[in-house]
C-alpha positions in Angstrom: -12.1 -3.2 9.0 -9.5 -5.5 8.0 -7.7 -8.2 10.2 -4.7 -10.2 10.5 -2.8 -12.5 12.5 1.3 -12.7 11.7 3.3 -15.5 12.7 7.0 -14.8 12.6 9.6 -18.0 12.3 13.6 -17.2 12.5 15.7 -20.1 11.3 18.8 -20.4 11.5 19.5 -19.1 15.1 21.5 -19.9 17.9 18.7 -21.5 20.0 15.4 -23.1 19.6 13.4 -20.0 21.4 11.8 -17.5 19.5 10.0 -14.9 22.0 13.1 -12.2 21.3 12.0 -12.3 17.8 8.4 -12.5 18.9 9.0 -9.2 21.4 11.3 -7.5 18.9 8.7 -8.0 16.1 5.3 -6.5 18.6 7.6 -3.7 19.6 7.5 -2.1 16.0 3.7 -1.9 17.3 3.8 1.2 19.6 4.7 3.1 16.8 1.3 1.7 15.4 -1.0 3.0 17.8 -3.6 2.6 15.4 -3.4 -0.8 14.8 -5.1 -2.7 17.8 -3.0 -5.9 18.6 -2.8 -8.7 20.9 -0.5 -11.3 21.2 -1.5 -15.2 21.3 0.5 -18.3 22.0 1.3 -18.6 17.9 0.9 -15.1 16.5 0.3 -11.8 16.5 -3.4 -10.7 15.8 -3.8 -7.1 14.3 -6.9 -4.8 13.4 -7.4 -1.5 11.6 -9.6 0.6 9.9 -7.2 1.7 7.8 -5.5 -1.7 5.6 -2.9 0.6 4.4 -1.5 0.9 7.8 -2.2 -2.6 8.8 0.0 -3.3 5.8 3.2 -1.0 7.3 2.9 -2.7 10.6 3.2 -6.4 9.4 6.0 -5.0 7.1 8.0 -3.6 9.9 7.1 -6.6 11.9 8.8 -8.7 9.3 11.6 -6.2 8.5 12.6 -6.6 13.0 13.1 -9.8 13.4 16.0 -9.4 11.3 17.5 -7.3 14.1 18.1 -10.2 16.1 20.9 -11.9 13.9 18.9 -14.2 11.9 19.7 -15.0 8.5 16.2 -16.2 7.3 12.8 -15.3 8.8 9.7 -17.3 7.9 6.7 -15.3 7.5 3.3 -16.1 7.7 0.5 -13.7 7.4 -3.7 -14.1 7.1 -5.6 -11.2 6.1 -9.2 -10.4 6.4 -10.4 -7.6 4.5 -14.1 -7.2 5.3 -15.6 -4.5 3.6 -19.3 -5.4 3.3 -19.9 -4.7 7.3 -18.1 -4.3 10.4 -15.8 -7.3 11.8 -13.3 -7.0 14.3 -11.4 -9.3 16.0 -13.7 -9.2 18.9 -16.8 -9.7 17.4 -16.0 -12.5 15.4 -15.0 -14.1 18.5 -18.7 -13.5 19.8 -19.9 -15.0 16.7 -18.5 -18.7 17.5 -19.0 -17.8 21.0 -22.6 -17.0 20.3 -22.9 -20.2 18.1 -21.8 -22.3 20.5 -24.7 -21.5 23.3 
């Protein structure tokens, strides 16, 4: 299962709000419905089986935010490939979760 969280930063614009670009970005995932997502106060976090799709989502992602009129956009992307068991985002939530008692 591989993992990733995708922080998307327009520069340039007209105002010092990003959540258009933020929306315009997640809405390239319902054509992704393979990709489980959620969306947290400073990025996007994204799982799938499959890293090959994972890969076209945060592509397109990137590739949206241009549709809002900015000139630059600043992406930042961490990737988890785990391929010796299991991970999802969930459960390595329970794992801190579980640390901390």
């Amino acid at each position: 299962m591989a993992t990733a969280e995708i922080t998307i930063i327009p520069i340039g614009t007209e105002s010092t709000s990003i959540s258009s670009f933020v929306a315009e970005a997640d809405r390239v995932l319902l054509n992704h419905p393979e990709v489980k997502n959620k969306v947290t106060a400073m990025g996007t976090e994204l799982e799938s089986p499959d890293v090959n799709k994972l890969f076209d989502a945060l592509k397109e992602m990137h590739a949206a935010s241009f549709n809002n009129k900015a000139q630059r956009i600043y992406t930042i992307i961490k990737i988890d490939d785990r391929r010796d068991k299991e991970s999802t985002l969930e459960s390595k939530m329970k794992a801190v979760v579980d640390k901390l008692g």
